[in-house]
MARDRENTOR-820399 format. One record per atom (N, C-alpha, C): residue number from 1; residue in three letters; chain; atom name; x, y, z. Coordinates in pm, 1 decimal, padded with zeros to 6 digits. Each point is the difference from the previous one (the first is absolute). Layout:
MARDRENTOR-820399
@n=NUM, res=ALA, chain=A, atom=CA, u=X, v=Y, w=Z
...
//
This chain:
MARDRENTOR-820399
@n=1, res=UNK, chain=A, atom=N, u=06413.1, v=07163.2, w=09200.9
@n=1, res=UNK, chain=A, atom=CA, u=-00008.7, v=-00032.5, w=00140.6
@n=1, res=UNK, chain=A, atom=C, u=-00006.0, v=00129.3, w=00080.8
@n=2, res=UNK, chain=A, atom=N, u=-00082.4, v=-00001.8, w=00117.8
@n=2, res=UNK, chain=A, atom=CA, u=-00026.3, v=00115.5, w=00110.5
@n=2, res=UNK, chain=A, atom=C, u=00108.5, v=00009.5, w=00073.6
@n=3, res=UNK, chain=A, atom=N, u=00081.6, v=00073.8, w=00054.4
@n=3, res=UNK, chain=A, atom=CA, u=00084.2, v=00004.1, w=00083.7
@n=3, res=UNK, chain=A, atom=C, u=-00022.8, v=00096.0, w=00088.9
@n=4, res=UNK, chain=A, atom=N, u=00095.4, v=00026.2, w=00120.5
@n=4, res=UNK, chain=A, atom=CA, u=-00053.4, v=00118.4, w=00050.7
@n=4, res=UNK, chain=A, atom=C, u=00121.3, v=00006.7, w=00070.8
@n=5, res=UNK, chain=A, atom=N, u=00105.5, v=00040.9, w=-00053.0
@n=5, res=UNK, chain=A, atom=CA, u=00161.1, v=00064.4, w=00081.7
@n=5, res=UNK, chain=A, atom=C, u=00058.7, v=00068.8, w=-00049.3
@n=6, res=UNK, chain=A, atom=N, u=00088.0, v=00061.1, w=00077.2
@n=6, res=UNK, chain=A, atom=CA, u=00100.3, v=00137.0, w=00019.3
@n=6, res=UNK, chain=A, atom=C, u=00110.0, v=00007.4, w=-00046.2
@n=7, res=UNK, chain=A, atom=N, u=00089.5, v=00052.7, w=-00050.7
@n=7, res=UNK, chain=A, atom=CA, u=00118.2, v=-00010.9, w=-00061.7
@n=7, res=UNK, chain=A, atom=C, u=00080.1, v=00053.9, w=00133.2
@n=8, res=UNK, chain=A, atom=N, u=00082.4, v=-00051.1, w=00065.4
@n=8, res=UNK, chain=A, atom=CA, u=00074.1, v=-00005.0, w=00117.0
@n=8, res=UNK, chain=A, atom=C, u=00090.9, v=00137.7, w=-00055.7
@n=9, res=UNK, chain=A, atom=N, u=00000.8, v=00023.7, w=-00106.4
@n=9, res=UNK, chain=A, atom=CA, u=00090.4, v=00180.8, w=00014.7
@n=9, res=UNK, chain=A, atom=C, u=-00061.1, v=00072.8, w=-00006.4
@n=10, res=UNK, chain=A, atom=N, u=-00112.4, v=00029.7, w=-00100.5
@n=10, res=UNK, chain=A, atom=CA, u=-00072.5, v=00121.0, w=-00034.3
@n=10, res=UNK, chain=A, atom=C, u=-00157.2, v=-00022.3, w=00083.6
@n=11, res=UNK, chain=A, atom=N, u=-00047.7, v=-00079.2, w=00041.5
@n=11, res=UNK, chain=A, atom=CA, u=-00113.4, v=-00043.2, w=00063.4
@n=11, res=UNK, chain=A, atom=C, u=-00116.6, v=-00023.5, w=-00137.8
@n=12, res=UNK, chain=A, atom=N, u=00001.2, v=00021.4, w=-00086.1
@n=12, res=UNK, chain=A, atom=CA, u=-00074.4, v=-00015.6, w=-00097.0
@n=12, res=UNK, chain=A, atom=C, u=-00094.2, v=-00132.6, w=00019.0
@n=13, res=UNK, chain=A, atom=N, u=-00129.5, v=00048.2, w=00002.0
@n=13, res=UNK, chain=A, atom=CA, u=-00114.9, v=-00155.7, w=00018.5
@n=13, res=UNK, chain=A, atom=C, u=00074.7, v=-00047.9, w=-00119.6
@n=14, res=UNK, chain=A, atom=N, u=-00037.5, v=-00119.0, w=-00015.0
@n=14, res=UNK, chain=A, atom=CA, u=00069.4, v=-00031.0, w=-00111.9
@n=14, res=UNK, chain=A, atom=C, u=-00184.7, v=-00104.1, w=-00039.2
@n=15, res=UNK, chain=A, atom=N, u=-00040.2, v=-00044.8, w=-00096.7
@n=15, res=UNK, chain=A, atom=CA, u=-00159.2, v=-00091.6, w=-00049.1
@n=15, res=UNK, chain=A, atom=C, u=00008.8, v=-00117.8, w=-00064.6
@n=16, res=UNK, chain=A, atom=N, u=00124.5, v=00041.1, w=-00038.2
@n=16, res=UNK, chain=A, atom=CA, u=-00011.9, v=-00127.5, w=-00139.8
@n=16, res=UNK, chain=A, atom=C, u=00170.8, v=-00002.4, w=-00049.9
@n=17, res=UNK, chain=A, atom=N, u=00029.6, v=-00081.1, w=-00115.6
@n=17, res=UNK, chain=A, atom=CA, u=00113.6, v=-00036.4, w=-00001.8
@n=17, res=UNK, chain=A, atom=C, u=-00017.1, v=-00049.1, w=-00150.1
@n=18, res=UNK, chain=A, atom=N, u=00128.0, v=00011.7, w=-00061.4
@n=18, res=UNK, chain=A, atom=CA, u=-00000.5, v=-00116.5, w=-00177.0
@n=18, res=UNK, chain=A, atom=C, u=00124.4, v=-00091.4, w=00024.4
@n=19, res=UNK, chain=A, atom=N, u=-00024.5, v=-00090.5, w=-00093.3
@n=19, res=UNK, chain=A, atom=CA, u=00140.2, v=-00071.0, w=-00011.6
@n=19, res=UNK, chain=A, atom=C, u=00112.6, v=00077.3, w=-00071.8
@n=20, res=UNK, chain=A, atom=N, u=00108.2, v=-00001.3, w=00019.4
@n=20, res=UNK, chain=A, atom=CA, u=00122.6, v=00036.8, w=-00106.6
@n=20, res=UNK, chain=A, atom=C, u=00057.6, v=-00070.7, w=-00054.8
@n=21, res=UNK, chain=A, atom=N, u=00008.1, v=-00171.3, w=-00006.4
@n=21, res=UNK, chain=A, atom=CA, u=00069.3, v=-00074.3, w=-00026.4
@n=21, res=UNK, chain=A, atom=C, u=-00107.1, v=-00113.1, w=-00029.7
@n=22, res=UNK, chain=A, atom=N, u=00006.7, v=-00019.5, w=-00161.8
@n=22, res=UNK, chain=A, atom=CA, u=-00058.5, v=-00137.2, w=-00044.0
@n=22, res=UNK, chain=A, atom=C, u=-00021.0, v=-00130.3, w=00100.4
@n=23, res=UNK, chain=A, atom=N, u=-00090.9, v=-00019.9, w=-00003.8
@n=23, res=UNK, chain=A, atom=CA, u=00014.6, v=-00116.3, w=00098.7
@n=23, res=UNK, chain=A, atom=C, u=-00004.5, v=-00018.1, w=00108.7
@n=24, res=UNK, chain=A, atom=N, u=00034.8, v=00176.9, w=00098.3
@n=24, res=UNK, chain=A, atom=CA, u=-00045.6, v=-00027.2, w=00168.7
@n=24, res=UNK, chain=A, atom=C, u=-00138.8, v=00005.4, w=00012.5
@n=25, res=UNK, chain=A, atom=N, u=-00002.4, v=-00114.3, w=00151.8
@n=25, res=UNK, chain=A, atom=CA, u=-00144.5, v=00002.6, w=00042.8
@n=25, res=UNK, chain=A, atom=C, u=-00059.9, v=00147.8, w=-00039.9
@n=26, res=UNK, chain=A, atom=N, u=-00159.4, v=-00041.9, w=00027.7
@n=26, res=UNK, chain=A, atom=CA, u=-00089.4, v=00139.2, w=-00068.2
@n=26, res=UNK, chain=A, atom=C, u=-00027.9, v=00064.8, w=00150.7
@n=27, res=UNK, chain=A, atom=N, u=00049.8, v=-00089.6, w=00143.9
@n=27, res=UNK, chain=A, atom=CA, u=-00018.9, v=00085.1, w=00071.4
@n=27, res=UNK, chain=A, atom=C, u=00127.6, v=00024.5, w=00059.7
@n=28, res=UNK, chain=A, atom=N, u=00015.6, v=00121.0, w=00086.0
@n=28, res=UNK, chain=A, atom=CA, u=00132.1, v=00002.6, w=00109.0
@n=28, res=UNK, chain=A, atom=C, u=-00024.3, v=-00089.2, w=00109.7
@n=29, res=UNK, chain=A, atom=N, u=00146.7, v=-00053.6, w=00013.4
@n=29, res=UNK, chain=A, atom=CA, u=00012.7, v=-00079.4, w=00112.3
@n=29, res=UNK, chain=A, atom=C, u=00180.6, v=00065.6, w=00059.0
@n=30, res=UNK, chain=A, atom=N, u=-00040.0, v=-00076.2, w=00140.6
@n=30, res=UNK, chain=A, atom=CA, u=00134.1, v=00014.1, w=00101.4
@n=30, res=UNK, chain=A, atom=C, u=00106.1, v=-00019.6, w=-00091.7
@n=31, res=UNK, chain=A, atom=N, u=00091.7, v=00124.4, w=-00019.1
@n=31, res=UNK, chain=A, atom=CA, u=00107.5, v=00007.5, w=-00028.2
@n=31, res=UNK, chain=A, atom=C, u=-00022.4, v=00090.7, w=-00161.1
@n=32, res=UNK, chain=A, atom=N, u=-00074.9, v=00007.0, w=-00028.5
@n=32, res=UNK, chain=A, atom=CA, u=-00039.7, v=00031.2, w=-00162.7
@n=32, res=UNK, chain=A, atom=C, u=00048.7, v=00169.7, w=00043.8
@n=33, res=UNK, chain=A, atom=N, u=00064.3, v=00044.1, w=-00136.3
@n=33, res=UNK, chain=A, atom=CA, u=00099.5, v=00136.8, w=00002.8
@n=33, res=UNK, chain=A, atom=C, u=-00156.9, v=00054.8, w=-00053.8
@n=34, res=UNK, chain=A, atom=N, u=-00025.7, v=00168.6, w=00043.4
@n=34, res=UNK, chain=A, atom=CA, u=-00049.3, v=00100.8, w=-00024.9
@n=34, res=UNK, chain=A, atom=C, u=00082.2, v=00119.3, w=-00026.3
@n=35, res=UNK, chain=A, atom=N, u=-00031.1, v=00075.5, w=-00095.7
@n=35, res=UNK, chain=A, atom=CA, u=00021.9, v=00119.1, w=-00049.0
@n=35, res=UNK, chain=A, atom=C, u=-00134.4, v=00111.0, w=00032.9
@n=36, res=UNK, chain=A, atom=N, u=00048.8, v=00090.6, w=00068.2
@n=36, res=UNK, chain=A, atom=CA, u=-00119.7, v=00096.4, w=00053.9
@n=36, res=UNK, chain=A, atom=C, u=-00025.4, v=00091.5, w=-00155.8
@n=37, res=UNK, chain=A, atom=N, u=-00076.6, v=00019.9, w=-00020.0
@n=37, res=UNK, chain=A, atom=CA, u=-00050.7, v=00072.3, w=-00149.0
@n=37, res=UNK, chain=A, atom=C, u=-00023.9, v=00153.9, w=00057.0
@n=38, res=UNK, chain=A, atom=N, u=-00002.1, v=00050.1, w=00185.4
@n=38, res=UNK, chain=A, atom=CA, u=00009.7, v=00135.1, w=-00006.5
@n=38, res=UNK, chain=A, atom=C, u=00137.5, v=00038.6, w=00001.4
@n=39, res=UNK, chain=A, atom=N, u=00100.5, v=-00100.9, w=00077.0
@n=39, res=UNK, chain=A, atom=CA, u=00124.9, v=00071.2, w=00092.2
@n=39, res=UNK, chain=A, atom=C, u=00134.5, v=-00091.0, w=-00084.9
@n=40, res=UNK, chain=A, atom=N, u=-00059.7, v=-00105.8, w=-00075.1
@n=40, res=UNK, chain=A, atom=CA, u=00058.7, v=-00059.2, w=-00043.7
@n=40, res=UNK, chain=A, atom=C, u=00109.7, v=-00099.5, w=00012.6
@n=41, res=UNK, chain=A, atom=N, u=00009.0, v=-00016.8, w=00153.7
@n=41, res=UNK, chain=A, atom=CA, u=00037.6, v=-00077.4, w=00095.5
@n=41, res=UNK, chain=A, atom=C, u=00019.7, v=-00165.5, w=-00029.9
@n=42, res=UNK, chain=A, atom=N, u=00077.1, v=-00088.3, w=00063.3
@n=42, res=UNK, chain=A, atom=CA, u=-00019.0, v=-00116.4, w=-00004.1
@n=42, res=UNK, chain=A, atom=C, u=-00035.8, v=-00062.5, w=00108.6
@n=43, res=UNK, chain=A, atom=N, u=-00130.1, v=-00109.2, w=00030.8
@n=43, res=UNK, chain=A, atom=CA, u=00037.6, v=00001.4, w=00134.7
@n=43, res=UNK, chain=A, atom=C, u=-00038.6, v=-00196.6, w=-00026.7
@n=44, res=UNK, chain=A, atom=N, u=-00027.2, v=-00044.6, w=00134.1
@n=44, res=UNK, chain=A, atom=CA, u=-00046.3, v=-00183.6, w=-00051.0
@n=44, res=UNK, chain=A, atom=C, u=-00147.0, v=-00000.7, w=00074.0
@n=45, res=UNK, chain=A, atom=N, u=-00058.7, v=-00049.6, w=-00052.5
@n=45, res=UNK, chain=A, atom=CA, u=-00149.6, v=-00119.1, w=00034.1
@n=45, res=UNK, chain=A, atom=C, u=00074.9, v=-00057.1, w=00145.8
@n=46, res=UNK, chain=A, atom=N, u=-00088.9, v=00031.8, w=00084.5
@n=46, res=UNK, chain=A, atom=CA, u=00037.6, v=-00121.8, w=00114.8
@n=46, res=UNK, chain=A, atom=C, u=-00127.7, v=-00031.6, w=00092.5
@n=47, res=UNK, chain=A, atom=N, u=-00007.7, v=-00138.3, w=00092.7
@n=47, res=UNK, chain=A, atom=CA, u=-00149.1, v=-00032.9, w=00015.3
@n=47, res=UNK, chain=A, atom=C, u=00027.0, v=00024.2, w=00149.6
@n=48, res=UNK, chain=A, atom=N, u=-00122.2, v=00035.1, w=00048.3
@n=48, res=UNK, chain=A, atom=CA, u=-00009.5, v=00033.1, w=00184.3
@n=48, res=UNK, chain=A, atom=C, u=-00141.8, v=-00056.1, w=-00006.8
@n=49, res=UNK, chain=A, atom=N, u=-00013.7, v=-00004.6, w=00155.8
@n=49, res=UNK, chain=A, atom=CA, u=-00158.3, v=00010.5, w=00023.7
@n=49, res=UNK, chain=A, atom=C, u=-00159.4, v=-00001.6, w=-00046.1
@n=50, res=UNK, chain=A, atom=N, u=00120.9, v=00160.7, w=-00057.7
@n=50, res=UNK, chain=A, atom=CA, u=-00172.3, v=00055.8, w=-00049.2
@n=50, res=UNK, chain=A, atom=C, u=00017.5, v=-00013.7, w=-00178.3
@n=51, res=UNK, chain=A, atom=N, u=00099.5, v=-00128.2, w=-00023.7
@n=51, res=UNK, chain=A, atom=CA, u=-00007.8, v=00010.5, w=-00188.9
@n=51, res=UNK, chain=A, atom=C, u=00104.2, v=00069.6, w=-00018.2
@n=52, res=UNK, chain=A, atom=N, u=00021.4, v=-00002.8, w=-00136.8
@n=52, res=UNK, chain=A, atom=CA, u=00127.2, v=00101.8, w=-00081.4
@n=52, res=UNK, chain=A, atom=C, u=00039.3, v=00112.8, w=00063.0
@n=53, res=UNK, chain=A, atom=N, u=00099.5, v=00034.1, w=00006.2
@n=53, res=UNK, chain=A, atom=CA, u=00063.2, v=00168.9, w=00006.6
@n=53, res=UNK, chain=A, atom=C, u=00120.7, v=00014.3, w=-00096.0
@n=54, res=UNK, chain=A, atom=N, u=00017.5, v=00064.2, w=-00006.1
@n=54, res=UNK, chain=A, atom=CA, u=00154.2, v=00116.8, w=-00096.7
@n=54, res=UNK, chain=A, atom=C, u=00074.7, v=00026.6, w=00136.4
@n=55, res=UNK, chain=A, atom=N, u=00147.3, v=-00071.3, w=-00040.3
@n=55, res=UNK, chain=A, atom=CA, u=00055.7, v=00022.9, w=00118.5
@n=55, res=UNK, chain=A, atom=C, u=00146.3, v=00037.2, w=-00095.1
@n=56, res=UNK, chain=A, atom=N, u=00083.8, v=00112.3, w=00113.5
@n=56, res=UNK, chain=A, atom=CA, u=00136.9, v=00073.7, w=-00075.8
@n=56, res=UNK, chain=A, atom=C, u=00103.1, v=-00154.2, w=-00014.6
@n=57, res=UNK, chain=A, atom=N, u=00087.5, v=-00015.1, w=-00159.1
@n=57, res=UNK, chain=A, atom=CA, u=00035.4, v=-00114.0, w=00034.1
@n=57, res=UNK, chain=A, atom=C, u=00138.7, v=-00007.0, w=00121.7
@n=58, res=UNK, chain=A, atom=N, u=00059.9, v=-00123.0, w=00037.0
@n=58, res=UNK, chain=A, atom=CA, u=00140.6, v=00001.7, w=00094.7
@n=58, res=UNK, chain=A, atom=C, u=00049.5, v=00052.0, w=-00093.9
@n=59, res=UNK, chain=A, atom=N, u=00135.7, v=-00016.4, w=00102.5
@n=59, res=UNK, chain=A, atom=CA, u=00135.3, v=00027.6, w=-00084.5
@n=59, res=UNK, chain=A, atom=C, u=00046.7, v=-00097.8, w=-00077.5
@n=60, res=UNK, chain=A, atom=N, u=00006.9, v=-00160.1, w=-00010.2
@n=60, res=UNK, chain=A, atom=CA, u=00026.7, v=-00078.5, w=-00052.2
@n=60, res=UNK, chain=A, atom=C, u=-00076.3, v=-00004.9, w=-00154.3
@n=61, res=UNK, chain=A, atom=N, u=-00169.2, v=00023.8, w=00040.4
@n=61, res=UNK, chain=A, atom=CA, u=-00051.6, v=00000.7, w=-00113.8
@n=61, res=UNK, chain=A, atom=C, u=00036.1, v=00101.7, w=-00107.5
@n=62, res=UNK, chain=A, atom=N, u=00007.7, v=00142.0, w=00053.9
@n=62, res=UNK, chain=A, atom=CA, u=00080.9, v=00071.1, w=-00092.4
@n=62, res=UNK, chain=A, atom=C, u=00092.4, v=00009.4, w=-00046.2
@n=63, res=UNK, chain=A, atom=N, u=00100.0, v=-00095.6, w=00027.4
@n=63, res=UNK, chain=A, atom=CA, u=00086.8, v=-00004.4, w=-00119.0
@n=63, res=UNK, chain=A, atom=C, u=-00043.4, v=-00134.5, w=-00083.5
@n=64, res=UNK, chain=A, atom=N, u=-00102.4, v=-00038.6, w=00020.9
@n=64, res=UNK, chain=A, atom=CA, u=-00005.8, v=-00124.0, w=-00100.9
@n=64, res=UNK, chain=A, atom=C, u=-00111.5, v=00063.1, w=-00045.7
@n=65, res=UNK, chain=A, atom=N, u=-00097.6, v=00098.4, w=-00001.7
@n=65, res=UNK, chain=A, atom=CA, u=-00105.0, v=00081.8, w=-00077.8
@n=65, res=UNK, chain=A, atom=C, u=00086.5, v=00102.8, w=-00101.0
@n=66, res=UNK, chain=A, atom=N, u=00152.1, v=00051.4, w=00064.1
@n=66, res=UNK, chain=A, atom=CA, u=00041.5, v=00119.0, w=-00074.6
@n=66, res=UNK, chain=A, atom=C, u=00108.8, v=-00104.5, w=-00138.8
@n=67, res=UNK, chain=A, atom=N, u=-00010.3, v=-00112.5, w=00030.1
@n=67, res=UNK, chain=A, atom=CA, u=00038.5, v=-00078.0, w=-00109.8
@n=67, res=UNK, chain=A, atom=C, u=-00110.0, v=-00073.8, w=-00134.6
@n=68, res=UNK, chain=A, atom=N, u=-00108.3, v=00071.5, w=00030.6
@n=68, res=UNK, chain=A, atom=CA, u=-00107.0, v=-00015.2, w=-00106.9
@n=68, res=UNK, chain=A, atom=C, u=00028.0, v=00081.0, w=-00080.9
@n=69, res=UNK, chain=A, atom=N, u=00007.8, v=-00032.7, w=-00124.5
@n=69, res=UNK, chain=A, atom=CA, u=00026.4, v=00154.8, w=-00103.8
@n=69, res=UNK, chain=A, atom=C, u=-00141.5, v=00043.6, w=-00018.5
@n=70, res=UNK, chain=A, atom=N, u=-00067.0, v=-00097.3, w=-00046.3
@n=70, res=UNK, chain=A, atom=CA, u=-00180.3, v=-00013.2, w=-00034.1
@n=70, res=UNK, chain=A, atom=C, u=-00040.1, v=00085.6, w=00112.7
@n=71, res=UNK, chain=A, atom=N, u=00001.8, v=-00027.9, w=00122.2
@n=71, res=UNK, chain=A, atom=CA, u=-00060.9, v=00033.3, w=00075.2
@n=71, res=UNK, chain=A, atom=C, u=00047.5, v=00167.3, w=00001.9
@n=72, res=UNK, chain=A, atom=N, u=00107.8, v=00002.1, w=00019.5
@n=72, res=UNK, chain=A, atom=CA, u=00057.9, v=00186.3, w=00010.4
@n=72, res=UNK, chain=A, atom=C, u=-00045.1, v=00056.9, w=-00177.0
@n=73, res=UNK, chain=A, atom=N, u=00000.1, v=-00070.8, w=-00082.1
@n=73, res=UNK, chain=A, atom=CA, u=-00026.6, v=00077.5, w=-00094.2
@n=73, res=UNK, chain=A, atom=C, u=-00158.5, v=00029.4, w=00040.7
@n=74, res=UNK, chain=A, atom=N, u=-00094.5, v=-00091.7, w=-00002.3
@n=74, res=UNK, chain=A, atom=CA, u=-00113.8, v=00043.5, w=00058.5
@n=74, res=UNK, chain=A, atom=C, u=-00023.0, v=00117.3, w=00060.2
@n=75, res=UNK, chain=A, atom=N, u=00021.3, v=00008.8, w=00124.6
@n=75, res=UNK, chain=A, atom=CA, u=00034.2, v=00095.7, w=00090.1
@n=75, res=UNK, chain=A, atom=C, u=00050.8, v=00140.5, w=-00046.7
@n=76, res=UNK, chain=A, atom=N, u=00100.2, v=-00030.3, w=-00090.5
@n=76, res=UNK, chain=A, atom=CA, u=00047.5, v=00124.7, w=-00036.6
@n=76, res=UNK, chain=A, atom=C, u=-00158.9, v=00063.8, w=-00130.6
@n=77, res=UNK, chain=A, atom=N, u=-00057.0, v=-00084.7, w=-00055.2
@n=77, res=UNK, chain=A, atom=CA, u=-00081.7, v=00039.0, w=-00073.5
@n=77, res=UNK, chain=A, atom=C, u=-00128.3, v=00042.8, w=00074.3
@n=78, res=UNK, chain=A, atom=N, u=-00005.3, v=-00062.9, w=00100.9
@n=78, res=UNK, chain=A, atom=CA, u=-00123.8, v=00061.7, w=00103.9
@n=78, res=UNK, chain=A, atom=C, u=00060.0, v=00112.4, w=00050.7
@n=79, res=UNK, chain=A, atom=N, u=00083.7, v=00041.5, w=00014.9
@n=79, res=UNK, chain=A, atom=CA, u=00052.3, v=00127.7, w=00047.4
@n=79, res=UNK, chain=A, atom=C, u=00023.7, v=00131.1, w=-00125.5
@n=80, res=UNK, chain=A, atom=N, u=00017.0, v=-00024.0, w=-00075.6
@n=80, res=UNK, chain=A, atom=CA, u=00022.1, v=00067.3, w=-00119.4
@n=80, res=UNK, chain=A, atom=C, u=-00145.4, v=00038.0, w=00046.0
@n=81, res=UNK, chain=A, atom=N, u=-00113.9, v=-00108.8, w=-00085.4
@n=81, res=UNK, chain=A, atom=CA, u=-00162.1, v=00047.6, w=-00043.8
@n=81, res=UNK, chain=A, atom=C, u=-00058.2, v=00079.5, w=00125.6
@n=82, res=UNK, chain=A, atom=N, u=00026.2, v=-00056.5, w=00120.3
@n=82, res=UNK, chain=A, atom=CA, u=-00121.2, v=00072.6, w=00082.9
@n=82, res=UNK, chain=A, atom=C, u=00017.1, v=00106.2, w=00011.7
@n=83, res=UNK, chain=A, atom=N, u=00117.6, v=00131.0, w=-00063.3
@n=83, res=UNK, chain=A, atom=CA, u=-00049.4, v=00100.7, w=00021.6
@n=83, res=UNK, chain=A, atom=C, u=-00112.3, v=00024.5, w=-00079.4
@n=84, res=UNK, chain=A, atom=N, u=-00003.1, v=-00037.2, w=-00084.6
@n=84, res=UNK, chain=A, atom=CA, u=-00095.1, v=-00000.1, w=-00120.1
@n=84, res=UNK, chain=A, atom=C, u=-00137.4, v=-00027.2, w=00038.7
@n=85, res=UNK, chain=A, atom=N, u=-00035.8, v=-00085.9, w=00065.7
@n=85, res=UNK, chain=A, atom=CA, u=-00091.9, v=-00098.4, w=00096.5
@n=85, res=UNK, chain=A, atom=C, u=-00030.6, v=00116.0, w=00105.8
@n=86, res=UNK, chain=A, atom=N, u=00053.5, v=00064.5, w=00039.4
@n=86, res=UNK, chain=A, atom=CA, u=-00010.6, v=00061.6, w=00114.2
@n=86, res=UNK, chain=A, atom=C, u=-00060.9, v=00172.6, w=00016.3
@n=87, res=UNK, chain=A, atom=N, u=00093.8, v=00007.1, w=-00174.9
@n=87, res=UNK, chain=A, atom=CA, u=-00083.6, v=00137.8, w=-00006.4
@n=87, res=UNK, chain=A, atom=C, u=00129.1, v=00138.2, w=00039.6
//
């Protein structure tokens, strides 16, 4: 899928996207967690106007995101590689 948004910390265009988890939809939708692959960030899918954006999550959501192990182990593995990725 084409995308065309920003990672709300690092500004990174962001194009495209994969699943991480067996079984989620093949596209992002409102509320769907992102991991930035430059800054390594977490942020959520949310819908406006103009379609999808990456928005920083609340405070409520982060503590129910920092209770994913899956999800922080992720994260921690996207953070490890992209120096690697990055050069």
């Amino acid at each position: 899928m084409t995308m065309d948004v920003s990672c709300p910390y690092c500004g990174l265009r962001l194009t495209g996207h994969a699943q991480a988890y067996a079984g989620a939809p093949p596209i992002p939708f409102a509320g769907a967690v992102s991991i930035c692959l430059y800054c390594a960030h977490i942020s959520l899918f949310d819908e406006g106007p103009l379609g999808l954006y990456l928005r920083f999550p609340t405070p409520e959501e982060w503590t129910e995101l920092r209770a994913d192990e899956a999800l922080l182990t992720a994260q921690a593995t996207v953070e490890k590689e992209r120096w690697r990725w990055q050069g």
